[in-house]
Backbone as CSV, one residue per row, in Angstrom:
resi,resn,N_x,N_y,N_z,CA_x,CA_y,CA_z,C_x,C_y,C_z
1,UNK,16.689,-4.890,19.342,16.781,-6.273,18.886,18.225,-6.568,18.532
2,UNK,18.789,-7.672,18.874,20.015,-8.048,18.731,20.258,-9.331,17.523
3,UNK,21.350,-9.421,16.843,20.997,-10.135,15.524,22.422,-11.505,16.382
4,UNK,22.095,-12.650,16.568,22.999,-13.638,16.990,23.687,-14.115,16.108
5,UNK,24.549,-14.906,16.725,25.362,-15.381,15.965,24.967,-16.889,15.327
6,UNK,25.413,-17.251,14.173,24.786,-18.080,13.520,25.109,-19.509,13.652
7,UNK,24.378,-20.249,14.407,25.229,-21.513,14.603,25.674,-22.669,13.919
8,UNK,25.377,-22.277,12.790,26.269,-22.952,11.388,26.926,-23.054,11.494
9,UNK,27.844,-21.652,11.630,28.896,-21.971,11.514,29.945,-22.448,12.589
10,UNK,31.028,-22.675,11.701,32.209,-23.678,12.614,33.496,-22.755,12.900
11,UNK,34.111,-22.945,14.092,35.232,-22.951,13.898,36.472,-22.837,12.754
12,UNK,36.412,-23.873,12.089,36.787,-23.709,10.835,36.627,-22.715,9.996
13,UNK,34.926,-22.493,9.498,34.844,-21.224,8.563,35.461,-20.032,9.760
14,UNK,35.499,-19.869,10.825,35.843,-18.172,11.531,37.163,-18.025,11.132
15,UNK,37.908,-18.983,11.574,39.540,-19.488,11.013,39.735,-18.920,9.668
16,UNK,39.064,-19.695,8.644,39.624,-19.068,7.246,39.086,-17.704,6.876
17,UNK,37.924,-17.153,7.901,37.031,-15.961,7.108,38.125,-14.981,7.979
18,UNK,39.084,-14.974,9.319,39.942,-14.270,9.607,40.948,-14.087,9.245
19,UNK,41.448,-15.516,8.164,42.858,-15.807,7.357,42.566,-14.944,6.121
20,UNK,41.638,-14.869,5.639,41.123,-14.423,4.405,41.156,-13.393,4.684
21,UNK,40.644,-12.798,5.542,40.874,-10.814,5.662,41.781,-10.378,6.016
22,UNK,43.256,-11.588,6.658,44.330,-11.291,7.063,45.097,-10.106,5.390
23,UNK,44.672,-11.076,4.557,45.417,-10.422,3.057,44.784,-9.351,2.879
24,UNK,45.735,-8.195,2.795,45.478,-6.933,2.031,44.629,-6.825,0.906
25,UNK,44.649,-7.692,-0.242,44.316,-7.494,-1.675,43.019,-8.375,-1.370
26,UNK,42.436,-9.585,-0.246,41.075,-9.913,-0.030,40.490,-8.801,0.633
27,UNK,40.676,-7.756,1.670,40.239,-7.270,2.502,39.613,-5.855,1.311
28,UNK,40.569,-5.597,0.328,40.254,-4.686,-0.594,38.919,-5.101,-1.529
29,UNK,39.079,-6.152,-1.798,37.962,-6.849,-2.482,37.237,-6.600,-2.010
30,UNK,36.559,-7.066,-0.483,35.579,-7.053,-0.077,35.031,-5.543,0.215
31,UNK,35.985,-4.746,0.573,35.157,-2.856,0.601,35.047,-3.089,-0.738
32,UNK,35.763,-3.104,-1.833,35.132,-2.875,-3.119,33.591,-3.190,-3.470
33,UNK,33.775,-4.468,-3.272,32.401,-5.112,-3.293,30.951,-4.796,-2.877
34,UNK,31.685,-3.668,-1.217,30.648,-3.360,0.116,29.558,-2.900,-0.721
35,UNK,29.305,-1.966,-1.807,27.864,-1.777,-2.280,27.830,-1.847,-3.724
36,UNK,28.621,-1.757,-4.660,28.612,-2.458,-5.893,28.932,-3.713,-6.397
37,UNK,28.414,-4.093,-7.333,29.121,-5.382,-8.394,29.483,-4.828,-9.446
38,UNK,30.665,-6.194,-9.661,31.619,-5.275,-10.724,32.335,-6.913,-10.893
39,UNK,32.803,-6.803,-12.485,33.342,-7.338,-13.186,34.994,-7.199,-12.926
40,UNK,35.520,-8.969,-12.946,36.751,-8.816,-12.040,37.758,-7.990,-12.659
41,UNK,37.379,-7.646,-14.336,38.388,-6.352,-14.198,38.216,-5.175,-13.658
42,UNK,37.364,-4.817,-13.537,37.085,-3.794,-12.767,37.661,-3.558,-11.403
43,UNK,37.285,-4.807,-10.829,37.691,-4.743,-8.917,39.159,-4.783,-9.219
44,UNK,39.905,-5.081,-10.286,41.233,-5.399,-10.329,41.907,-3.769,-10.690
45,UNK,40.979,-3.178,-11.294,41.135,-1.622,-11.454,41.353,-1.247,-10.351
46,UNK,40.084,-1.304,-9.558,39.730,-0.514,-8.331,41.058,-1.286,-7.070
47,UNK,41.449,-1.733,-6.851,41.858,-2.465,-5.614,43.471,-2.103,-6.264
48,UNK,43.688,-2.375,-7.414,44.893,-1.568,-8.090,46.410,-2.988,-7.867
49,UNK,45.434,-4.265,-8.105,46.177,-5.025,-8.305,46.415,-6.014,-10.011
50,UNK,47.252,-6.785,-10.397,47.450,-7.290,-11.735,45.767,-8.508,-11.829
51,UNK,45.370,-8.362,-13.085,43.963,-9.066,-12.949,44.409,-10.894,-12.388
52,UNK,44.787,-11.554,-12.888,45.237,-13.049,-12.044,45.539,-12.771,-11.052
53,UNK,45.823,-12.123,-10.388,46.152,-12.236,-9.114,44.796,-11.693,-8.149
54,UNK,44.413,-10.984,-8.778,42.317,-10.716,-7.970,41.826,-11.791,-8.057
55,UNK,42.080,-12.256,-10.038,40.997,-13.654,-10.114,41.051,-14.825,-8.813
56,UNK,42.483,-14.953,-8.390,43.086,-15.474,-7.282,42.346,-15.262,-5.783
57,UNK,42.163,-14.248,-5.649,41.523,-13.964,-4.529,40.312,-14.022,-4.622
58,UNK,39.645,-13.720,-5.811,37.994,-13.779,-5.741,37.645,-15.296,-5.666
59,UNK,38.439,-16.202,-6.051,38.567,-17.707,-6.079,38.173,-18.246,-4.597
60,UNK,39.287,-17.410,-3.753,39.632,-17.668,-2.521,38.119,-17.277,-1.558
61,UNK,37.824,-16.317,-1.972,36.571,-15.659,-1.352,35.443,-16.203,-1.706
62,UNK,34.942,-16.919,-2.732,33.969,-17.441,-3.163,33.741,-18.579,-2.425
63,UNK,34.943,-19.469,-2.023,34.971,-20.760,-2.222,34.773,-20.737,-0.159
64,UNK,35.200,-19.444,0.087,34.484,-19.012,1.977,32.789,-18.323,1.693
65,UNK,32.291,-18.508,0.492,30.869,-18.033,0.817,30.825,-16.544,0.718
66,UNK,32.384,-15.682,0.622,31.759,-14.130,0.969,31.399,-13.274,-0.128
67,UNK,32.280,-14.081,-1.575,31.625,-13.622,-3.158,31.163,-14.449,-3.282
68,UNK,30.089,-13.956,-4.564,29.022,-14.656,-5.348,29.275,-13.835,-6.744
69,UNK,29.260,-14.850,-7.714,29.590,-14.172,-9.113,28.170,-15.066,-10.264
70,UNK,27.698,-14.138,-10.698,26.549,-14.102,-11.983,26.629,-14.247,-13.263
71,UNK,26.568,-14.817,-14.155,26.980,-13.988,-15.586,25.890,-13.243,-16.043
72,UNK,26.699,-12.452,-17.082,25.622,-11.184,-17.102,24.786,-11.169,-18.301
73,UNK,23.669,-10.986,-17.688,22.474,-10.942,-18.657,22.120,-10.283,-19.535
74,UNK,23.361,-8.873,-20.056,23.547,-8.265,-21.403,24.627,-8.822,-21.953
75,UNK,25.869,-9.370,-21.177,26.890,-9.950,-22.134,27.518,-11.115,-21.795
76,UNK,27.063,-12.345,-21.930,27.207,-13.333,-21.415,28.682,-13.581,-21.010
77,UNK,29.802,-12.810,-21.897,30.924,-13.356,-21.823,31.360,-12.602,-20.294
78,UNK,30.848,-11.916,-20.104,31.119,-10.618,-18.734,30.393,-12.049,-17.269
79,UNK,31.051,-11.782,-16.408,30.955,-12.085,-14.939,31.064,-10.935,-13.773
80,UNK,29.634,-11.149,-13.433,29.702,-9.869,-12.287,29.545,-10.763,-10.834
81,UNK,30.722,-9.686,-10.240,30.982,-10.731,-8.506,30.407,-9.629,-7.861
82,UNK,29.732,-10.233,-6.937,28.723,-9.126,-5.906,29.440,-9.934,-4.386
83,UNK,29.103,-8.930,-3.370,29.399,-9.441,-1.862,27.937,-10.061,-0.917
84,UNK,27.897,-11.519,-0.403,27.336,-11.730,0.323,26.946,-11.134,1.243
85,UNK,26.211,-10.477,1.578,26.186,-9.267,2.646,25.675,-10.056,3.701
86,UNK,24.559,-11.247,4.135,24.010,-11.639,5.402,25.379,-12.725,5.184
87,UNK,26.127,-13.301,4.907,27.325,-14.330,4.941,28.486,-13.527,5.467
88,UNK,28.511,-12.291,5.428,29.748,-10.986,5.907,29.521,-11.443,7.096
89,UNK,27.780,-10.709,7.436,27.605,-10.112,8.467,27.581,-11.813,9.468
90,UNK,27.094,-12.347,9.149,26.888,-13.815,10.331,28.842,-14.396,10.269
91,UNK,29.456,-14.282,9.569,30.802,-14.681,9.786,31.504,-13.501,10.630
92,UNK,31.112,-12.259,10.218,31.963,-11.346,11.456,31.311,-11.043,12.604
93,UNK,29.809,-11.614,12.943,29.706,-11.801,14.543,30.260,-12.673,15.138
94,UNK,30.123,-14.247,14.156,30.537,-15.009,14.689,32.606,-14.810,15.044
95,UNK,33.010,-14.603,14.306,34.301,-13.851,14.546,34.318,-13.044,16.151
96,UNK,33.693,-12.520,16.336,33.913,-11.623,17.876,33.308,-12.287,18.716
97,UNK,32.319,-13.298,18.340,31.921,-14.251,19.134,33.011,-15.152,19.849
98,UNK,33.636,-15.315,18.682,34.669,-16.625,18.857,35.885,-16.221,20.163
99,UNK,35.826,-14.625,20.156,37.193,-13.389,21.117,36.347,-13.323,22.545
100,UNK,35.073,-13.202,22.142,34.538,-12.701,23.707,33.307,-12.944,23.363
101,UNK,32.259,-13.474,24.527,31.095,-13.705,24.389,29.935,-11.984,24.050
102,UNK,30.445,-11.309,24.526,29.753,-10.106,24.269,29.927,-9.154,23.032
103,UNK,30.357,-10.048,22.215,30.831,-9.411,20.765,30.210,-10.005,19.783
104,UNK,29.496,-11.459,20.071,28.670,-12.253,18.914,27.727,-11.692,18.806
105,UNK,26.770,-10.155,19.241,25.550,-9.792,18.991,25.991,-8.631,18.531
106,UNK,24.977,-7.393,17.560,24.867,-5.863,17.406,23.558,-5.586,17.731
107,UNK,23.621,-4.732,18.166,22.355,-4.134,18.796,22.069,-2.997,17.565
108,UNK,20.693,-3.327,17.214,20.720,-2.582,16.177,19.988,-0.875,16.326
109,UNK,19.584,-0.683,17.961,19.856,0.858,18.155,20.762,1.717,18.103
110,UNK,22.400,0.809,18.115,23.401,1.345,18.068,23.896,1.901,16.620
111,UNK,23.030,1.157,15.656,23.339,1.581,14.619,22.444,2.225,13.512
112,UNK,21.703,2.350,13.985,20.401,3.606,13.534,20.034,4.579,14.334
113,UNK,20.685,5.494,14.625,20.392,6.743,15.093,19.907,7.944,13.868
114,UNK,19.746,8.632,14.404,18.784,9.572,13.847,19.254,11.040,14.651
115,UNK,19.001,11.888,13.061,18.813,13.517,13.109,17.889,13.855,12.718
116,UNK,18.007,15.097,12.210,16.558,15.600,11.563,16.160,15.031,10.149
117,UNK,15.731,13.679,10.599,15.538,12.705,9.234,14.720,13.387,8.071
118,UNK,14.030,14.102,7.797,12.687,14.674,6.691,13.833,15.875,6.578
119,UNK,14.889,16.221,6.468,15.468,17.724,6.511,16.015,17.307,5.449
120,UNK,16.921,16.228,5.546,17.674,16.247,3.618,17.165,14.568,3.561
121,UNK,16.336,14.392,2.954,16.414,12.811,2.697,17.285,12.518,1.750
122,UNK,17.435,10.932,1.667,18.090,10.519,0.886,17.622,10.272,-0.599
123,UNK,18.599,10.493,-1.559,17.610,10.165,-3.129,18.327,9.439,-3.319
124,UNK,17.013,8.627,-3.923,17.834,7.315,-5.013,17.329,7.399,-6.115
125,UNK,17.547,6.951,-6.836,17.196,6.224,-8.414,17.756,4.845,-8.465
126,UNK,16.590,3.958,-8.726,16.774,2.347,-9.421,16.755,2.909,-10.718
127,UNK,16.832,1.488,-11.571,17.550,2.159,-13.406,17.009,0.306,-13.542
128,UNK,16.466,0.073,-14.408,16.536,-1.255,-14.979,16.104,-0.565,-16.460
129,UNK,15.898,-1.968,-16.959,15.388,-1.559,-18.420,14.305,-1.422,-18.977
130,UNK,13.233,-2.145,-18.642,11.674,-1.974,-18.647,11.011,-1.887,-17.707
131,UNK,11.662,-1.199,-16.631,11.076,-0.970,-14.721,9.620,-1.341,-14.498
132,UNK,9.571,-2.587,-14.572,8.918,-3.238,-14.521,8.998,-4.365,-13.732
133,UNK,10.029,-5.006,-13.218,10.088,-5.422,-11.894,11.040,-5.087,-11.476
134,UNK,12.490,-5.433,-10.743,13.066,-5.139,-9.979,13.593,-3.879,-9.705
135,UNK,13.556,-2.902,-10.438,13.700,-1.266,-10.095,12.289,-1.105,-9.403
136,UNK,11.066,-1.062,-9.694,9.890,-0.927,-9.449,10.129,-1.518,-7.718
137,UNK,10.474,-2.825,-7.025,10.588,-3.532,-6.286,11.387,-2.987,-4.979
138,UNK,12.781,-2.083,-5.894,13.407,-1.222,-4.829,13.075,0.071,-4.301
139,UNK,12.030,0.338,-5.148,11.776,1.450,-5.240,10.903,1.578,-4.087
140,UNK,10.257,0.562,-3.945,9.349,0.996,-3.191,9.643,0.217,-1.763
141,UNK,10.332,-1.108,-1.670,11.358,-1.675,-0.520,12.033,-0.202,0.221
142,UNK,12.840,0.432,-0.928,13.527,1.286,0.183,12.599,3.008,0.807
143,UNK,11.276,2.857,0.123,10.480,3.709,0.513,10.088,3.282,1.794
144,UNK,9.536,1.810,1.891,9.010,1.571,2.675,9.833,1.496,4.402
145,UNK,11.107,1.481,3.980,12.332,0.990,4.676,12.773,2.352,5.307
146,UNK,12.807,2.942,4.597,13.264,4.429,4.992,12.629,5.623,5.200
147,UNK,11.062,5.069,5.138,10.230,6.252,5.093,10.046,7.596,4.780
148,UNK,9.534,8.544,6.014,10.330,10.011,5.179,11.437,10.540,5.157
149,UNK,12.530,9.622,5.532,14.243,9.321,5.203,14.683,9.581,4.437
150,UNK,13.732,8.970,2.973,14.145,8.532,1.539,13.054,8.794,0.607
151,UNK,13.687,9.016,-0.530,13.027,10.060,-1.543,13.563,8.894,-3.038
152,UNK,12.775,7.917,-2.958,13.451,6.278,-4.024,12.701,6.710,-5.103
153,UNK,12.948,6.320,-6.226,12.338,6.619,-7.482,12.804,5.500,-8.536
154,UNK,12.142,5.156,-9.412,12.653,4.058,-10.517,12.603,4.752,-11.816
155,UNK,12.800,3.954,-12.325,12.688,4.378,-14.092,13.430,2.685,-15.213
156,UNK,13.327,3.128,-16.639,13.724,2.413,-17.346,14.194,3.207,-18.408
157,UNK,14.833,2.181,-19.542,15.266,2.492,-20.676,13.867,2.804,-21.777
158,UNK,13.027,1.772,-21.421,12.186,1.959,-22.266,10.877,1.522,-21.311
159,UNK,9.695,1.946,-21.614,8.131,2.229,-20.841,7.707,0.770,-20.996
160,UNK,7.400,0.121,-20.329,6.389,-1.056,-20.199,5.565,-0.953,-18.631
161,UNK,5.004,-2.186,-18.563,4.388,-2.194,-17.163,4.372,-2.665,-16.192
162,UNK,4.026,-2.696,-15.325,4.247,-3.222,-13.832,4.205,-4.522,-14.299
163,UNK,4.918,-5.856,-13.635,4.960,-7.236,-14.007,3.567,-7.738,-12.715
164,UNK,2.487,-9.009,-13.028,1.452,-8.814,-12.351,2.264,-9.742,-10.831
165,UNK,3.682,-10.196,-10.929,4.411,-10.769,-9.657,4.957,-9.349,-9.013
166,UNK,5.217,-8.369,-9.666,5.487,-7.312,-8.576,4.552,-6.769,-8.042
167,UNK,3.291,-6.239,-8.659,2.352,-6.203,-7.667,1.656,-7.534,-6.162
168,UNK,2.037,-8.677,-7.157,1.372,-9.493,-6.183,2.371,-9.269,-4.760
169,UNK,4.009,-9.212,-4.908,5.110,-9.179,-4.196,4.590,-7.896,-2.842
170,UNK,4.258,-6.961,-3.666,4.162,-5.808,-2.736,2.447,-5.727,-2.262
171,UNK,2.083,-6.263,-2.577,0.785,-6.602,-1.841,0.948,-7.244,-0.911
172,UNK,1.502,-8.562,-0.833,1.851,-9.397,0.160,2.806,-8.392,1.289
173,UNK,3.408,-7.762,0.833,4.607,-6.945,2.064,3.688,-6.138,2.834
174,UNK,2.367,-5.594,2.122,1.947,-4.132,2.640,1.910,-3.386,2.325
175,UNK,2.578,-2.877,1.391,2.913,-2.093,0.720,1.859,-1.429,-0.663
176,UNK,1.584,-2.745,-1.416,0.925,-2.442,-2.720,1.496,-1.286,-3.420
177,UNK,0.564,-1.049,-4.958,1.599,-0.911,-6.285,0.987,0.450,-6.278
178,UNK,-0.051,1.214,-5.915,-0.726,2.557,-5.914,0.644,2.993,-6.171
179,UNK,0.744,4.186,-7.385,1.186,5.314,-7.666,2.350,4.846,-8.126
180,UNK,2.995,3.076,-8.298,3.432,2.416,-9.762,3.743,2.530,-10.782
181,UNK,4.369,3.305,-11.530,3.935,3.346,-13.214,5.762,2.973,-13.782
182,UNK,5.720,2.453,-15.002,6.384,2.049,-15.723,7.006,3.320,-16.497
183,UNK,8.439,4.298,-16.031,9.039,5.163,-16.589,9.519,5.128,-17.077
184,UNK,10.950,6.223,-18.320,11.760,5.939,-18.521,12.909,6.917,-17.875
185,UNK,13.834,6.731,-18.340,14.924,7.508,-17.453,15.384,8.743,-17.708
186,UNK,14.314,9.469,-18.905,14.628,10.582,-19.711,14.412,11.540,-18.725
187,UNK,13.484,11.528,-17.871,12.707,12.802,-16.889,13.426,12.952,-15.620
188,UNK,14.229,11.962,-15.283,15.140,11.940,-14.448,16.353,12.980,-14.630
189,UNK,16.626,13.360,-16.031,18.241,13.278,-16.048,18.736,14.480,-15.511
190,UNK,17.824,15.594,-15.094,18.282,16.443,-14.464,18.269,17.024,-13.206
191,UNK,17.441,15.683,-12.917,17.862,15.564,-11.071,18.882,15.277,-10.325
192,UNK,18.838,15.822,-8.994,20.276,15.242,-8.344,19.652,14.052,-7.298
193,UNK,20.401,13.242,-7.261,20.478,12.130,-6.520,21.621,11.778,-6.125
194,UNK,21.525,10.955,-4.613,22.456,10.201,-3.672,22.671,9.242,-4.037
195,UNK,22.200,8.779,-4.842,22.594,7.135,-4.914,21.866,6.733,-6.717
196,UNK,22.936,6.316,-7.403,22.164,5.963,-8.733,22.380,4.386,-8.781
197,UNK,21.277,3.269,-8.690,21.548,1.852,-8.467,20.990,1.336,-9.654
198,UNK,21.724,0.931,-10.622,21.387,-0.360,-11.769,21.401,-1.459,-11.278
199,UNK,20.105,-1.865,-11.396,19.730,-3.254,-10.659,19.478,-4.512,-12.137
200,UNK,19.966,-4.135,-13.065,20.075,-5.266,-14.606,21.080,-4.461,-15.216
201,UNK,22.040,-5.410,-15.918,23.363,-5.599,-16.480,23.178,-4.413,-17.384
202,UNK,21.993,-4.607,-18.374,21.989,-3.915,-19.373,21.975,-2.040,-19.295
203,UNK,21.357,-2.169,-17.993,21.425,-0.922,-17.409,22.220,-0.280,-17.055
204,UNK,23.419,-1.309,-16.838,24.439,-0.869,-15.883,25.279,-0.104,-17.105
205,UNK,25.086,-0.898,-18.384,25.940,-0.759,-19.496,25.788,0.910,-20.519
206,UNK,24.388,0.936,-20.265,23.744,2.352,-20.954,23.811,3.592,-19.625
207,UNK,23.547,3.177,-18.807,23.532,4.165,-17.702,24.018,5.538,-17.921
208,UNK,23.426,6.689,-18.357,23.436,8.006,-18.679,24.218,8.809,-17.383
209,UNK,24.325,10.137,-17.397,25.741,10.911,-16.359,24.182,11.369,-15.796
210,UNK,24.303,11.608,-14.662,23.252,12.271,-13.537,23.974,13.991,-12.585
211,UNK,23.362,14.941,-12.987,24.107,15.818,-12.306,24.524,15.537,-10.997
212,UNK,25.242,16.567,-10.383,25.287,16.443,-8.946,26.168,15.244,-8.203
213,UNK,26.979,14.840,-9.139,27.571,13.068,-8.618,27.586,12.582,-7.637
214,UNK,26.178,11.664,-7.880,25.710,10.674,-7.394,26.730,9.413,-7.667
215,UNK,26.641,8.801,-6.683,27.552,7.530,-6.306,26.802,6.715,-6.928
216,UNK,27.662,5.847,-7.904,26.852,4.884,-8.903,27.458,3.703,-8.743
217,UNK,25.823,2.552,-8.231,26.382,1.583,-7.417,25.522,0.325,-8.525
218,UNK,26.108,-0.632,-8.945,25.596,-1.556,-9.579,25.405,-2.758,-9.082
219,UNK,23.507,-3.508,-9.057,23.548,-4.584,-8.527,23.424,-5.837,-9.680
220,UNK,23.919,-6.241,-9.729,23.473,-7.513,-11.106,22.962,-8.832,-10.759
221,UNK,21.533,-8.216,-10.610,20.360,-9.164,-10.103,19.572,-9.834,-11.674
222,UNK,19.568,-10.979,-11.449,18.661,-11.962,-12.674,17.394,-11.459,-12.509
223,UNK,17.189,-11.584,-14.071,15.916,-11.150,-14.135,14.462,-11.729,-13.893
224,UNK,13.801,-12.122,-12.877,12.977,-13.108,-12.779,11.878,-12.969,-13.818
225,UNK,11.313,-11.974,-14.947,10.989,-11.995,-15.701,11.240,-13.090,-17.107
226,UNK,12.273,-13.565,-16.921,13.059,-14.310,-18.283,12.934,-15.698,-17.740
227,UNK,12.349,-15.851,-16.745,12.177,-17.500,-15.884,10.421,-17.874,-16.256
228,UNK,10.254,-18.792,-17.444,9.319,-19.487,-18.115,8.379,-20.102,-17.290
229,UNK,8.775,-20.678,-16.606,7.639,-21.817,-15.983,6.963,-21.233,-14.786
230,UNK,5.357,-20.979,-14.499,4.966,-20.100,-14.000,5.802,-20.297,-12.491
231,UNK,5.822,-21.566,-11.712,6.174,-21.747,-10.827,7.348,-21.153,-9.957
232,UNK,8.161,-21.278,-11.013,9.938,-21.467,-10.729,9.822,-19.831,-11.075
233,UNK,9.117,-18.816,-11.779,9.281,-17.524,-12.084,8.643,-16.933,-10.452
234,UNK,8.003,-17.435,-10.180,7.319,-16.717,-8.580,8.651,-16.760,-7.709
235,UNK,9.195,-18.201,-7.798,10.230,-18.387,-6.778,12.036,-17.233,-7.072
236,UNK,11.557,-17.354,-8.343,12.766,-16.295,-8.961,12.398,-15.093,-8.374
237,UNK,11.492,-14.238,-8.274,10.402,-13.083,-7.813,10.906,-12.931,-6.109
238,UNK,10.556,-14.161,-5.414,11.161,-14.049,-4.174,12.219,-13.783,-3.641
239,UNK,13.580,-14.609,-4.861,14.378,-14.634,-4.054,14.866,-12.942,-4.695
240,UNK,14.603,-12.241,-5.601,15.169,-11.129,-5.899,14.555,-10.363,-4.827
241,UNK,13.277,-10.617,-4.011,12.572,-9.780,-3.113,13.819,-9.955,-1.963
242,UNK,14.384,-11.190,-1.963,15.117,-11.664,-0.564,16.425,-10.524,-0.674
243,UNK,16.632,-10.434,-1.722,17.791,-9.976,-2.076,17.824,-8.114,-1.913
244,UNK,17.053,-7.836,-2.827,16.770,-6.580,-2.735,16.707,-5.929,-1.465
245,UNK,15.776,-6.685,-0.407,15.647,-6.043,0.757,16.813,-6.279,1.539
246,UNK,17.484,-7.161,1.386,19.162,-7.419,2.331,20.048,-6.350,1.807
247,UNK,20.334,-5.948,0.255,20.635,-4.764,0.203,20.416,-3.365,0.307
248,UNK,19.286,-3.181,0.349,18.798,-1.942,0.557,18.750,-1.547,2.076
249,UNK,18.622,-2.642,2.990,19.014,-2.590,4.502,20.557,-2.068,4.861
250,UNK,21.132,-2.643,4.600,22.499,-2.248,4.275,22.984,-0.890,3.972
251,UNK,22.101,-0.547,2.581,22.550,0.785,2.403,21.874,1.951,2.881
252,UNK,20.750,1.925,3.659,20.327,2.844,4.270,20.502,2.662,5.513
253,UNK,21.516,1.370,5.969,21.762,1.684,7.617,23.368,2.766,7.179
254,UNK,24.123,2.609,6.078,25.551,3.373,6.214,25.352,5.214,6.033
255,UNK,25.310,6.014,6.836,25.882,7.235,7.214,25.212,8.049,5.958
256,UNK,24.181,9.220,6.005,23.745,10.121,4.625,25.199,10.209,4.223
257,UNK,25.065,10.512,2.964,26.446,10.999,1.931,26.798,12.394,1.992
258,UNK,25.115,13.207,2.824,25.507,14.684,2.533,25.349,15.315,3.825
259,UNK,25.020,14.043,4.965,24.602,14.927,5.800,25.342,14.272,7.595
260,UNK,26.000,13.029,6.990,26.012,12.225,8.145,25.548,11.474,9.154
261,UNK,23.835,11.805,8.859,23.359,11.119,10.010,22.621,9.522,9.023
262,UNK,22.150,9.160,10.277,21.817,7.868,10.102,20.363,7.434,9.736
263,UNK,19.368,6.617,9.344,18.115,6.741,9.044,17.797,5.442,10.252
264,UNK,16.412,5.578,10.534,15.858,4.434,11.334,14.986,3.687,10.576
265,UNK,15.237,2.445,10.147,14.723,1.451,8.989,13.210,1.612,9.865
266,UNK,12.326,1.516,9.229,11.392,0.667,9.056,10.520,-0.549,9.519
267,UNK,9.673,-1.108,9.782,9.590,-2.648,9.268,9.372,-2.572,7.743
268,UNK,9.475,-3.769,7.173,9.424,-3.912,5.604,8.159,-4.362,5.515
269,UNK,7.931,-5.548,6.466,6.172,-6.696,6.250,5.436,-5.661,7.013
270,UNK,4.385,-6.567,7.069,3.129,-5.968,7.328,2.501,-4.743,6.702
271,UNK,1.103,-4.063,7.551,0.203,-3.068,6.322,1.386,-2.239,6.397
272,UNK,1.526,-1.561,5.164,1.681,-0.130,4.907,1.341,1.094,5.874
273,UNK,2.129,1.909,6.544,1.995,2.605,7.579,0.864,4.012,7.130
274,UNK,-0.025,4.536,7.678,-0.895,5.500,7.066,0.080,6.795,7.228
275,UNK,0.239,7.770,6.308,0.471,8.915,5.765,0.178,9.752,6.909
């Protein structure tokens, strides 16, 4: 299956989304960005430029669609900038689109190949705070995504229970909530894992040392739990579903950490595949 190019866009946006990566200190931003969020001092750490002069560029990048910035739901005064990942990807086909007609598509066999996938899977850990929805959500997105690839697990700060929109969420996918439960992150701590992902601020902030260093990647997703009105809380529910699964695609199409090879996604919808 081949993913096209998006006919939104214009001329114009390919222009500035190629002017924009022309600069060194945008082009840094955006690998920074490639699988964490982070607070613009931080990226100003990481990229190893003076902070006004990032704020400058994250300005620049926002205002092309390729950051998106949150405030954060443990410290209001904090702003976390995350990377558009389907706005990357539809501006840099359209980009090779724009050079040669045989460059606006990826073929996505080319980029899921496969070794001896069940030989080292991948581990993750989600981390929220009452894993109760959106750790719970990835947990089982990138199970479903990566099959016997991936070895996903959740937890929290503190024990509560499944929210009754994450079960409804993963019912609807196929998936369902069987074997579910609301952890905390104590039973974890002496496992090794590939990937440690705080998917709420507050998490990101307590987040305990994990042997074995694991690459610790922070997403700072709203909490659709804290959205009142039954309606507008379902639609909050979705779009973190929208979200979750665009990242977790992402990170299980890039290269094992320990082993090099590649995993073959999944479908996400439909039943649940039998054992």
């Amino acid at each position: 299956m081949s993913i096209a190019q998006d006919p939104a866009l214009t001329s114009a946006d390919v222009s500035m989304f190629l002017k924009s990566l022309a600069d060194d200190t945008r082009l840094a931003i955006v690998r920074t960005l490639a699988l964490t969020d982070l607070r613009a001092g931080e990226v100003a750490e990481r990229v190893g430029g003076p902070q006004n002069a990032v704020s400058y560029h994250l300005k620049r990048l926002r205002s092309l669609g390729l950051v998106c910035d949150r405030r954060s739901t443990w410290d209001a005064r904090d702003i976390y900038y995350s990377l558009d990942l389907q706005r990357l990807q539809a501006l840099y086909l359209a980009a090779g689109a724009s050079l040669h007609p045989s460059m606006g598509a990826v073929d996505d066999a080319t980029t899921n190949r496969t070794g001896d996938e069940a030989a080292q899977p991948l581990r993750i850990l989600f981390l929220c705070t009452h894993n109760s929805a959106r750790s719970q959500l990835a947990e089982a997105f990138a199970r479903k995504l990566g099959g016997d690839s991936v070895e996903a697990y959740s937890a929290g700060s503190v024990v509560s229970e499944l929210h009754p929109l994450t079960i409804k969420l993963l019912d609807e996918a196929g998936i369902g909530s069987a074997g579910l439960y609301s952890k905390t992150m104590d039973r974890f701590l002496r496992w090794e894992f590939d990937y440690i992902i705080t998917t709420c601020d507050q998490a990101n902030e307590r987040c305990p040392v994990f042997p074995g260093d694991p690459k610790r990647i922070h997403w700072s997703l709203p909490d659709p739990k804290a959205v009142e009105d039954p309606e507008a809380q379902l639609r909050a529910f979705e779009r973190v579903r929208v979200e979750l699964l665009t990242r977790i695609r992402y990170l299980l199409s890039l290269p094992h950490p320990r082993t090099g090879e590649r995993i073959r996604l999944q479908p996400a919808d439909g039943p649940a595949e039998k054992p």
